[in-house]
C-alpha positions in Angstrom: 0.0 0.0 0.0 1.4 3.6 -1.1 2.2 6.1 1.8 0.2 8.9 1.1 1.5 12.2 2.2 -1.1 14.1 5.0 0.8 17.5 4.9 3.0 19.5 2.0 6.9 19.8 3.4 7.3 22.8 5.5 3.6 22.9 6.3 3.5 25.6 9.5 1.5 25.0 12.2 1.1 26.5 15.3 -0.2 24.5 18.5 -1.5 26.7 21.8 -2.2 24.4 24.6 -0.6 23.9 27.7 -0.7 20.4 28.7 2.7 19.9 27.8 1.9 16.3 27.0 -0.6 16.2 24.8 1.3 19.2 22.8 4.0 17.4 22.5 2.6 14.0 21.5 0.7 16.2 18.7 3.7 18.1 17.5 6.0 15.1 17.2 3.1 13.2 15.3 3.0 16.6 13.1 6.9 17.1 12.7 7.3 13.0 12.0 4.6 14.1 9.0 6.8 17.1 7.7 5.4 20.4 9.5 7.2 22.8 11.2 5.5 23.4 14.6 5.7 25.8 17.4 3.9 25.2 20.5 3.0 27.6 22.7 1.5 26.7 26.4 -0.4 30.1 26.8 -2.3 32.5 24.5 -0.5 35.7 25.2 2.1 35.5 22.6 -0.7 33.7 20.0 -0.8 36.3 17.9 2.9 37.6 17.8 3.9 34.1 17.0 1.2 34.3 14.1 2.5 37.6 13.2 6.0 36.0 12.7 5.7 32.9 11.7 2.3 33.5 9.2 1.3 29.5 10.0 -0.8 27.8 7.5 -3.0 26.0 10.3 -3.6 26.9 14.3 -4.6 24.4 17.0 -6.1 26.2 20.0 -7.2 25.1 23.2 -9.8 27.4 25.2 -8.6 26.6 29.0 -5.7 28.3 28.8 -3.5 30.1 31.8 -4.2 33.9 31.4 -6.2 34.4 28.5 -8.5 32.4 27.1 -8.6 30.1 24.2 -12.1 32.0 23.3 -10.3 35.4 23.0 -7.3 34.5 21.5 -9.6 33.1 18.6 -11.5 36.4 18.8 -8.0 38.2 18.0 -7.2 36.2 16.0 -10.0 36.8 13.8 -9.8 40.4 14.0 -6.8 40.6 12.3 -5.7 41.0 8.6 -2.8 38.9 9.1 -4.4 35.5 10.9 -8.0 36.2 10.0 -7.9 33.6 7.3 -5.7 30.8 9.2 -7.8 27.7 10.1 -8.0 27.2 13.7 -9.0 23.5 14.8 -9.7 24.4 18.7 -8.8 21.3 20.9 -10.5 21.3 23.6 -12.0 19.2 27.0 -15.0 22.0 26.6 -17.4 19.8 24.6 -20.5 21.7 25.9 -23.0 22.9 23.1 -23.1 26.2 23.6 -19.2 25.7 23.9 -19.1 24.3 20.7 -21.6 26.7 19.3 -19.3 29.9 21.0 -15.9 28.5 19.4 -17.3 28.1 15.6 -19.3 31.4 15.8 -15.7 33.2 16.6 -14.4 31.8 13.3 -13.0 28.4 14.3 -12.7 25.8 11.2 -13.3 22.8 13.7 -14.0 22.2 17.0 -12.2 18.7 18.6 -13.1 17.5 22.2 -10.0 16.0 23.3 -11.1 13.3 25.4 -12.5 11.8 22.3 -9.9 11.9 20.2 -6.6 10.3 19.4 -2.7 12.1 18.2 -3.7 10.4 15.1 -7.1 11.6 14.7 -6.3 15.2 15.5 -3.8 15.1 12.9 -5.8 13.8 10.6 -8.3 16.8 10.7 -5.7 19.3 10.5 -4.6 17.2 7.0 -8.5 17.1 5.9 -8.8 21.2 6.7 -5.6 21.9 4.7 -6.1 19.9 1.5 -9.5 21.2 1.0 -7.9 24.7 1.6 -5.6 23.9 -1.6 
């Protein structure tokens, strides 16, 4: 059976979430597939790191230390430079009006963490991009 590649070479993506463990299991699975990540474990720097590294993809997660996932998105949306970036938001939030909050403040896709696996996530970050192409 033919490898098929998920992700162009050099694809950037950006991960903001602070359990340490879960970004890094995501962001070697990523890397392994060709990106270049950066993970960030707060959303204060979110949008300088957007700024400077213009990422084709964000993952954001809304329970965040200081601000939260819900108004990084909102920046993130209100600006030329990172309005039109997919966000997946990764989340344990998997209430409705969570949900409904997270995709009415631009996100591409909303994942609830505890019921989803590395290679899942990854998966729907592939899926976003190639339909983006």
């Amino acid at each position: 059976m033919e490898n098929i590649q998920k992700f162009t070479p050099g694809t950037k993506i950006i991960i903001v979430e602070d359990d340490k463990f879960l970004g890094g299991l995501v962001s070697k699975k990523l890397i392994d597939e060709g990106c270049v990540v950066r993970h960030l474990e707060s959303g204060e720097l979110a949008q300088e790191a957007v700024d400077s590294d213009k990422p084709d993809l964000i993952f954001l997660d809304l329970l965040l230390p200081g601000i939260s996932g819900f108004d990084v998105l909102a920046e993130l949306k209100k600006h030329d430079t990172s309005k039109d970036i997919p966000v997946i938001v990764l989340s344990n939030l998997g209430e409705r009006e969570d949900i409904r909050r997270g995709l009415d403040l631009g996100a591409t896709s909303f994942l609830i963490k505890a019921s989803m696996t590395v290679d899942s996530i990854v998966s729907e970050a592939s899926r976003i991009l190639r339909a983006r192409r």
